[in-house]
N, C-alpha and C positions, 0 to 999 in steps of 0.2 A: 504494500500500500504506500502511494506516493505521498510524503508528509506537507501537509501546505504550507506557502509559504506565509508568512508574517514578519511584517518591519511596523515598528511603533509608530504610529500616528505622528507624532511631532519630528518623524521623517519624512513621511508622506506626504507632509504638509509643507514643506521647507519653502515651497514655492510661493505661499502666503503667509510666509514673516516679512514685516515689513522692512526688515534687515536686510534681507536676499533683494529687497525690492529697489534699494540704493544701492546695493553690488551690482546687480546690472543691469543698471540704467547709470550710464558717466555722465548726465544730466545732473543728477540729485550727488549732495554732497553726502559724503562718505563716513565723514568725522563723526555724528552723534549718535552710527548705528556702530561704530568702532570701539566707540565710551561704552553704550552701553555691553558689547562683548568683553571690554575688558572687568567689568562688574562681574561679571559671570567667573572668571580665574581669581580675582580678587582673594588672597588667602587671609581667612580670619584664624590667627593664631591660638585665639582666645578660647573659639567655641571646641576645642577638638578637645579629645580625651586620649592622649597615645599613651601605649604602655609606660611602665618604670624602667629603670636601668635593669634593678633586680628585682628577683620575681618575690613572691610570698617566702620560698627558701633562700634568698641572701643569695639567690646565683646569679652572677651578670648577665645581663640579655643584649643589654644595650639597647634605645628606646625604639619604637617601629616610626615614632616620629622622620619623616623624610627630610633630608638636607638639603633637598632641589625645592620642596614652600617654605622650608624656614629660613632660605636665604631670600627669599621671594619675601617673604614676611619683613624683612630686616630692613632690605632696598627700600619699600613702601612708604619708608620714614630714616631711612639715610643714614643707619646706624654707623659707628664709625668703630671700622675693624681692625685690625693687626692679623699679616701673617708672617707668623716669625720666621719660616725658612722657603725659599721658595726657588726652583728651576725651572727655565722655561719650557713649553713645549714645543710651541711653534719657534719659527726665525723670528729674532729678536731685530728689534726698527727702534732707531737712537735717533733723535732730534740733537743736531750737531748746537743746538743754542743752548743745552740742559746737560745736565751731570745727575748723576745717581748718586746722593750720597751714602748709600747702603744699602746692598742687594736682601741685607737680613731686615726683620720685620717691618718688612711693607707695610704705611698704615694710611688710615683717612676716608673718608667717607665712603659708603659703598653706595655707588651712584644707581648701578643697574644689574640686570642677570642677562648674558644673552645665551642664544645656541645656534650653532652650524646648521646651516638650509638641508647641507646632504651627507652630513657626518652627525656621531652624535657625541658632538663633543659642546658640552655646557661649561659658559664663562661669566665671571664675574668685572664688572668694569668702577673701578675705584680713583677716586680723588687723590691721587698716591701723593703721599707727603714728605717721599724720601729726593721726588724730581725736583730739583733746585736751576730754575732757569736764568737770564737775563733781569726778569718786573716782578718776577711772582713766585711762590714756593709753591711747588702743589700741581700736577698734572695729570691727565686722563691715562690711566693704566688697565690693560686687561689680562688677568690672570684662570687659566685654565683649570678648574675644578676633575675634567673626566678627559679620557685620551679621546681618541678618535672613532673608540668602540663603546664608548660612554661608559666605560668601567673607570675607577677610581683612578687618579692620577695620581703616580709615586711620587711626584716632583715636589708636592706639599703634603703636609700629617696634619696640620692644625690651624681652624680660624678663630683667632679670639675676639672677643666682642663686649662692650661692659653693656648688660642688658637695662634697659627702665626697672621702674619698680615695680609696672606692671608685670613685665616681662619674668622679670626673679621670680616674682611671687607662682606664676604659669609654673616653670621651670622647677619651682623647690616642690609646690603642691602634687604636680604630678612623679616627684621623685624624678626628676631625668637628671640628675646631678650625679656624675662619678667621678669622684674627688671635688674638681674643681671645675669640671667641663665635664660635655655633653661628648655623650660618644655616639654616633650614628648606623645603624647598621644596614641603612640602604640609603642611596644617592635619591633615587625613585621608586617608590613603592611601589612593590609589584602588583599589588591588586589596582594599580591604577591603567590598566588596560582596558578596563568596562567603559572609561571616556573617551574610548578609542570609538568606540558606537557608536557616541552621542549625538544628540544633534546640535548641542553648543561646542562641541569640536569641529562637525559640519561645517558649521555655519563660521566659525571663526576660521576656518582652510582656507572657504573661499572670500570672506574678505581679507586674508593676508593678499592672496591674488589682489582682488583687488586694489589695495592700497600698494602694491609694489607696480602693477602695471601703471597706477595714476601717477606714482613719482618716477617712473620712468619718460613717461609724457614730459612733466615737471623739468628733466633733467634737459632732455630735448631742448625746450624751449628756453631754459638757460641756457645752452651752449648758441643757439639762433639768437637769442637778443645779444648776447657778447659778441659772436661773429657779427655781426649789426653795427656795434662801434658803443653799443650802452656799457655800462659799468658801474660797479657798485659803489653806494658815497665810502669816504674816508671811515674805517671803521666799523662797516659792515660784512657781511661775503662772508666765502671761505677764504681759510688762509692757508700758504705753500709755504712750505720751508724742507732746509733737505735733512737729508739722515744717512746715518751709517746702520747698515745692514751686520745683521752676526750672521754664521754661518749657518748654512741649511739644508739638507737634503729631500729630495724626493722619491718617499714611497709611496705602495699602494695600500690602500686601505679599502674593505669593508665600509659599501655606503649602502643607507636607504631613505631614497622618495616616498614620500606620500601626498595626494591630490585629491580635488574632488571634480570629478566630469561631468558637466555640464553642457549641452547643447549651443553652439555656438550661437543657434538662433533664438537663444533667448537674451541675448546680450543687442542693449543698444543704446543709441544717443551718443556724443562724440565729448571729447572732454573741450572748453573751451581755452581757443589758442590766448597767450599775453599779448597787451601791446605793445608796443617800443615804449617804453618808459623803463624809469630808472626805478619806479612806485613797481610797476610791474615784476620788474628782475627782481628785486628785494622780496615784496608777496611771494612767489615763484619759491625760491629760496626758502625762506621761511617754511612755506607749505610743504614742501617737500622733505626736511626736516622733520616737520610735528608727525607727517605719514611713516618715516622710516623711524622715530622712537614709537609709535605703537607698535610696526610690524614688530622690532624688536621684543618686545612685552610677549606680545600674544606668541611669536615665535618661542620664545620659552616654554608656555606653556602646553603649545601642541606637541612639540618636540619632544616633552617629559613624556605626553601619553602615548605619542609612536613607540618611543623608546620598550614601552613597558608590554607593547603589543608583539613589537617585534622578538621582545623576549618570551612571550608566552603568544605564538603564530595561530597555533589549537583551537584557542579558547573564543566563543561565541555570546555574547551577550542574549536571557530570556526574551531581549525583545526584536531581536533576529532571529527568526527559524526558516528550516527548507530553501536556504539559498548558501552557498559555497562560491568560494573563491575562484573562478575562471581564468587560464590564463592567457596568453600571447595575443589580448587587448590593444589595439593601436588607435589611437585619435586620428578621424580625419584626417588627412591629409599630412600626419607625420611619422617617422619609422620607430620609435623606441615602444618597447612593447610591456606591458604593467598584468598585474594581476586586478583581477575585479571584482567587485563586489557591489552587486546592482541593490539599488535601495528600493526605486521608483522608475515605473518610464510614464510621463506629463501625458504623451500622445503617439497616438498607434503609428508607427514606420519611423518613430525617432529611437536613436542610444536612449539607457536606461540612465540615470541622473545615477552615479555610481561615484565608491569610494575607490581610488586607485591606490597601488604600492607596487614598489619594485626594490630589488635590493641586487646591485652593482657592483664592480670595480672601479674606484676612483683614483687618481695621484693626489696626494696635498703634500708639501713642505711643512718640514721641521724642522726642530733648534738638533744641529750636526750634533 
């Protein structure tokens, strides 16, 4: 007996959120369906109950609280961290105007969390306090948390952090204290696979797309207003400066994508072009900016749930049944081939509105 299929309602339905509805349409602005998907990953540190370090017997366990939302937690409100020992991963990029005064505990603000589009490698981006420049003490550093396979990075053992009083109190009441620090025993909780399903992962996939196709427009027409002869006033723009490069090699790594396929024909409306102005470039700029620190946000946090899928491939969420992974998938009109997993199809003789993955051979560079 053929088992029927069944996908939850609030996938069925994707096509009338009104989130999907400014995803595509480049008419309707992007940003207030973006806030609200970042509300949704939003981690409230407060309401959770994780295990203790040690159980009822005095035996270590170490907490099942994750390290990929409690840095997410931290960032939120800009905690200001130390890490006392730290090697790089990637190739190392020196701004010849700054000097390092100490490769040991890195410290200062922890600004952001990001992750790798086709690697799973999760980083941290800090106000580092050790860059001593020319005007200012203090510069943008990103530090590798997971290699390239998203397992632990040996390069660092510890982030220290002096928590609130809210926070202590979190931290003593549910016993996560061993000694003096928290010990972790997963980067990403593996039962965090079940968000692989969902439809506020769905939904937040396709407006990464989204929001990386409009700032790529964005980028466009910055580079046409500049080729134009406009220019940024004094003190604005990005800024160029050169660097010295450490050493690095190129291997391959274990990658994986994941997408959501959507019918080209449901996308429409055109993004609109800048004028020649100098109001224009700047807006432009800007824009493009505030789109590429969301993608980053939410990019972390889909990235955690691939991660957690990809390590348990198996497993099916109750509100998918009688549908399996299909493979050697091709989009329209392109050759790379994905595995699939149909959620919906809108209307008869179209592709099914489908979640894609594939998992690859990549090269990236590293610190030699």
């Amino acid at each position: 007996m053929t088992t029927p299929k069944k996908v939850a309602t609030s996938l069925k339905t994707l096509l009338d959120n009104p989130i999907i509805g400014s995803v595509l349409n480049r008419n309707m602005d992007i940003i207030p369906g973006a806030k609200v998907a970042l509300e949704w990953w939003n981690y409230d540190l407060f309401n959770r109950k994780p295990s203790p370090a040690y159980d009822e017997y005095g035996i270590f366990r170490g907490t099942d609280l994750d390290l990929a939302c409690f840095l997410y937690a931290l960032a939120g409100r800009g905690a200001i961290i130390n890490i006392p020992t730290y090697k790089a991963h990637t190739q190392t990029k020196v701004r010849e105007d700054q000097v390092l005064k100490s490769k040991d505990n890195r410290n200062g603000e922890l600004l952001s969390v990001g992750a790798n589009k086709s690697f799973f490698s999760f980083n941290i981006n800090v106000m580092d306090r050790n860059v001593i420049g020319e005007d200012q003490v203090g510069d943008y550093r990103t530090f590798s948390l997971t290699d390239k396979s998203g397992e632990w990075y040996d390069g660092w053992r510890t982030i220290q952090f002096e928590p609130t009083l809210r926070e202590n109190r979190f931290i003593t009441e549910n016993k996560l204290w061993s000694g003096h620090k928290i010990v972790f025993k997963n980067f990403i909780h593996p039962n965090r696979w079940t968000s692989f399903f969902g439809a506020h992962f769905v939904i937040t996939k396709m407006l990464i797309e989204r929001l990386e196709d409009e700032a790529k427009f964005l980028n466009a027409q910055i580079k046409a207003l500049k080729a134009a002869g406009i220019e940024f006033p004094s003190g604005s723009g990005p800024s160029s400066y050169s660097y010295d490069y450490g050493k690095g090699v190129s291997k391959k790594f274990q990658a994986f994508e994941c997408k959501i396929f959507i019918p080209s024909s449901k996308i429409k409306g055109e993004y609109q072009k800048c004028e020649e102005t100098t109001d224009a470039l700047v807006n432009a700029y800007n824009r493009r900016k505030e789109l590429n620190a969301i993608v980053k946000k939410l990019r972390f946090m889909t990235r955690a749930s691939e991660y957690a899928h990809y390590k348990n491939p198996e497993r099916m969420p109750s509100w998918i049944k009688g549908v399996s992974w299909e493979t050697g998938f091709k989009e329209p009109g392109k050759r790379i081939q994905w595995e699939r997993l149909k959620l919906f199809q809108d209307k008869v003789g179209e592709f099914s509105i489908s979640i894609l993955k594939r998992s690859f051979e990549k090269s990236a560079t590293v610190a030699a």
